[in-house]
C-alpha positions in Angstrom: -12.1 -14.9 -16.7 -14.6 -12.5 -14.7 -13.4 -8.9 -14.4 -15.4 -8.6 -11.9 -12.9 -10.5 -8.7 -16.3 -10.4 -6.7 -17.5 -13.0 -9.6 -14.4 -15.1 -9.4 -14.8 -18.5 -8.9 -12.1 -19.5 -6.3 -10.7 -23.2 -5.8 -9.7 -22.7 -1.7 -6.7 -25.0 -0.8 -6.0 -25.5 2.7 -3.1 -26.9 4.3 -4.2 -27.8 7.5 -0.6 -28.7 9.2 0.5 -25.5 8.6 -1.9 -22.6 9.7 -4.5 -22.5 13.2 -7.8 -23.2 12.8 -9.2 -20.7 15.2 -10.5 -18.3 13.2 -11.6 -20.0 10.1 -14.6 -17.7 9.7 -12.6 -14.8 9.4 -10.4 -16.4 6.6 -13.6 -17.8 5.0 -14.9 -14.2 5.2 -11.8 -12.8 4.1 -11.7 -15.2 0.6 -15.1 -14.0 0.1 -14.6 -10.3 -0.7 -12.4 -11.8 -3.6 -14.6 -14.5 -5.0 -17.0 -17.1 -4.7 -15.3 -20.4 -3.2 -16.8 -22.8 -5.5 -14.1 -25.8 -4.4 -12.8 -25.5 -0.9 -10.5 -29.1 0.3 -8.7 -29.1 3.5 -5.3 -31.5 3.6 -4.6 -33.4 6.6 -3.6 -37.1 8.2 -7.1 -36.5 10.0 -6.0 -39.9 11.9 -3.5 -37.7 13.9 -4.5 -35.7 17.1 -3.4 -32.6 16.0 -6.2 -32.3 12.9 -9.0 -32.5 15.7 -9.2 -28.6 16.3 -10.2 -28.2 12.3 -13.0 -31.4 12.7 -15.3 -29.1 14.4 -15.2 -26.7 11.6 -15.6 -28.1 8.1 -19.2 -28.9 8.3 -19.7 -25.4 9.2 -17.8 -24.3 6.5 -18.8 -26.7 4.1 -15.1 -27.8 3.9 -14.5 -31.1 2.0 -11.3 -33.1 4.3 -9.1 -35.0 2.2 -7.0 -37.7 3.5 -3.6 -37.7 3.1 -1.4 -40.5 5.4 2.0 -39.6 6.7 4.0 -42.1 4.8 7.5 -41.1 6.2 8.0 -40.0 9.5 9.1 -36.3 9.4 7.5 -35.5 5.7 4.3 -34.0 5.1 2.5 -35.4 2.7 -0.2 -32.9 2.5 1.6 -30.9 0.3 1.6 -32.9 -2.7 -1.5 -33.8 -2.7 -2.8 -30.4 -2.3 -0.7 -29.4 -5.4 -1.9 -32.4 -7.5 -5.4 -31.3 -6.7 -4.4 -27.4 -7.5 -3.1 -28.7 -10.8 -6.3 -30.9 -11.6 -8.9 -27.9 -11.1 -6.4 -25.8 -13.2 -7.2 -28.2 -16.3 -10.5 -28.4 -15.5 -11.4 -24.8 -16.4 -13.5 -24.8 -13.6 -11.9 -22.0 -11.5 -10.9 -18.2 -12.2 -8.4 -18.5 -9.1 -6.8 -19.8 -6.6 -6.8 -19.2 -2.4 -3.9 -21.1 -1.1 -3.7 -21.6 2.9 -0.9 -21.9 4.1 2.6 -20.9 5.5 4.6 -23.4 4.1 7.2 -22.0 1.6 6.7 -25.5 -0.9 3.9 -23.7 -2.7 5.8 -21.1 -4.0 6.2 -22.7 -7.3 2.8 -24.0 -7.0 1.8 -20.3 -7.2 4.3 -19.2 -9.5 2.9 -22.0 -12.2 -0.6 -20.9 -11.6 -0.3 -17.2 -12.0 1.8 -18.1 -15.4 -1.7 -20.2 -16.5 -3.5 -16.3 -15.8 -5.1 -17.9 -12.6 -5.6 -15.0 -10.0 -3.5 -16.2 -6.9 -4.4 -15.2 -3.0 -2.0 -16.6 -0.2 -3.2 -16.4 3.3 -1.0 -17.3 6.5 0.5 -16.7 8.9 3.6 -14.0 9.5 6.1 -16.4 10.0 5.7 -17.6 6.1 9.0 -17.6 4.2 9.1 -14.4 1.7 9.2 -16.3 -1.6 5.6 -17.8 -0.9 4.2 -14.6 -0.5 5.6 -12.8 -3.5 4.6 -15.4 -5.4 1.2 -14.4 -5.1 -1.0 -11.7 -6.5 -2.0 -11.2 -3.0 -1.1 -12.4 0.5 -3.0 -11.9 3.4 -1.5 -12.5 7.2 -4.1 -14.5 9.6 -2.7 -12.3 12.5 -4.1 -9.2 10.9 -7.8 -11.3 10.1 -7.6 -11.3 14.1 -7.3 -8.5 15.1 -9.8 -6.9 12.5 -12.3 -9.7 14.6 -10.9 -7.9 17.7 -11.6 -4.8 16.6 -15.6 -5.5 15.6 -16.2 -6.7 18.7 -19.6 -5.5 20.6 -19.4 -2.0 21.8 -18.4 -1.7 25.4 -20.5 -0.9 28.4 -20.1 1.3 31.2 -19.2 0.0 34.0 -22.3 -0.8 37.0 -20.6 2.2 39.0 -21.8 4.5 36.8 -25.2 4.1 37.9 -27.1 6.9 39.0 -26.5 8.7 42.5 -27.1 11.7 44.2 -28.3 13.5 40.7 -26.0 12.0 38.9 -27.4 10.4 35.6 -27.4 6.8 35.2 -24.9 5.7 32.7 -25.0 2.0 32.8 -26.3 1.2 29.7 -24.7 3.8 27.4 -23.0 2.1 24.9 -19.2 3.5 24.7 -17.3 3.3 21.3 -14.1 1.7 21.4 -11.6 3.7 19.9 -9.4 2.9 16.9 -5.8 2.4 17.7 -3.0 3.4 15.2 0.4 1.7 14.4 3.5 3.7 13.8 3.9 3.3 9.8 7.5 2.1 9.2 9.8 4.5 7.0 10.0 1.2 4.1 6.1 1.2 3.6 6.2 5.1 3.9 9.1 5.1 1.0 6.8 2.4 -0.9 4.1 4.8 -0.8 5.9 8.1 -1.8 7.3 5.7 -4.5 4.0 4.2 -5.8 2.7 8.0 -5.9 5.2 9.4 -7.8 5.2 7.0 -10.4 1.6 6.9 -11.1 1.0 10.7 -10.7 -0.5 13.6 -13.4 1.8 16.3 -14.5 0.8 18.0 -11.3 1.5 15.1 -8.8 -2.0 13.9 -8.2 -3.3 9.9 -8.5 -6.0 8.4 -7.8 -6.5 5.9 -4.8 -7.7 3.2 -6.4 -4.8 3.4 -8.6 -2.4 3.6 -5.3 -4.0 1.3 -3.9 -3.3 -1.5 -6.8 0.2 -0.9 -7.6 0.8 -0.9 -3.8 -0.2 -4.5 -3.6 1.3 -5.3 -6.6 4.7 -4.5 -5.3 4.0 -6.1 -2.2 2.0 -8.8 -2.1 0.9 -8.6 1.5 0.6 -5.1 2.3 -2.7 -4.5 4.3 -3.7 -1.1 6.1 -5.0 -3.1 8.7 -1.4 -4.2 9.9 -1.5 -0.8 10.4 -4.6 -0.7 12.6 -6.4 1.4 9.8 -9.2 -0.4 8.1 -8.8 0.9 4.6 -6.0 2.9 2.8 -7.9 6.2 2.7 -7.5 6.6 6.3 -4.2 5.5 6.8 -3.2 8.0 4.0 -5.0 10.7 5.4 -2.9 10.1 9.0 0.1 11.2 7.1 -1.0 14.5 6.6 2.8 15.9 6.9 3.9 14.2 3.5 0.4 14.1 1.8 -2.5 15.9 0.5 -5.9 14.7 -0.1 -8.1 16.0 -2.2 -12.0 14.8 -2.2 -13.3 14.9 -5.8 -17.3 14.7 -6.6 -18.0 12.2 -9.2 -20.6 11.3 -11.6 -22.6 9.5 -8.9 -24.2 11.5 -6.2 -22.7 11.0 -2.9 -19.8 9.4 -4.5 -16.1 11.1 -4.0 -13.2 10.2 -5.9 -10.2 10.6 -3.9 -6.8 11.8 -5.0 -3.6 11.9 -3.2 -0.3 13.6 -3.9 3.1 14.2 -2.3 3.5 17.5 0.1 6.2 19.7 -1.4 8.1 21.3 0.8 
């Protein structure tokens, strides 16, 4: 297996009853900073009215449907063919990993048996997913929080045509105005979770390094992501809790380059 997860080859197994297709791009973009989808399926009974919203997306995607009838009323089938597939790539020693779509709690052994193969795991789907799916993976990823990262890059505003120019006053109307950031309270459990993760992993005088945060964080909880957070990485969520932190900015090798460090504030 790569070492490198940006040289993983990544089997992407979507369950299409069970997450939205409106913003496919951002999950597809979202898989990418992890691997290189090499095999992506999509699961569906694409004879049923409810699989139209995803037709108009695959081709884009490059997304390979499979067909999968609803043989009993009430059952969906989907899900075992999705896992028969996951199970016939895993022999095939084709992939490094798996990205498994879905917020259906039945692929929570699927994930379990791959990860015991040493298959890197990524869930992605929705916040209603049942707990033991997403611990199940090596890393889970909540579609609500891909959205509002889209949300977030959208095109600077405008000012508004009133600002144009009278009686001296400059015209403004084209001046592009930055949308500002906005923060989420950080709840005491992730707070704890991160005093935790520090302490553990820290020198003889407190300090660890981010990166090394970072990992054990998500390790411990699969779908913790800065951006539920409205931060877009950890080093600036960490550096809004100034009043049980310290940061400290260390040059490295590389020119430019910072290492950063974080420890607890004693009191």
């Amino acid at each position: 297996m790569s070492q490198n997860t940006k040289e993983l080859k990544l089997a992407v197994l979507i369950d299409a009853d069970n997450v939205p297709y409106s913003n496919v791009k951002g999950m597809m973009e979202e898989i990418a900073k992890y691997g290189t989808p090499t095999t992506k399926r999509i699961y569906a009974d694409w004879t049923k009215p409810n699989a139209n919203g995803w037709k108009s997306v695959l081709l884009e995607h490059a997304i390979t449907p499979i067909q999968q009838y609803s043989y009993t009323v009430g059952k969906n089938s989907s899900d075992s063919a999705l896992i028969i597939d996951a199970m016939d790539l895993l022999y095939s020693d084709k992939v490094d990993g798996f990205c498994i779509v879905s917020s259906d709690s039945d692929f929570t052994r699927l994930a379990i048996r791959l990860r015991e193969s040493g298959m890197k795991v990524i869930g992605m789907g929705e916040k209603k997913t049942p707990n033991p799916f997403i611990v199940s993976c090596d890393r889970f990823i909540f579609i609500e929080v891909l959205e509002g990262a889209i949300k977030k890059k959208k095109p600077k505003q405008m000012a508004s045509a009133s600002s144009v120019e009278t009686k001296g006053i400059k015209k403004t109307s084209e001046k592009e105005i930055p949308e500002k950031e906005t923060a989420i309270k950080i709840d005491n459990k992730t707070i704890e979770l991160i005093e935790d993760t520090i302490d553990a992993i820290g020198d003889d005088d407190g300090w660890a390094f981010l990166g090394d945060v970072g990992n054990l964080i998500v390790k411990k909880k699969p779908e913790f992501d800065p951006r539920s957070y409205g931060f877009n990485k950890l080093t600036p969520m960490l550096k809004s809790l100034t009043d049980i932190l310290e940061i400290d900015e260390r040059d490295s090798d590389k020119k430019g380059i910072k290492h950063v460090y974080v420890r607890l504030r004693y009191t």
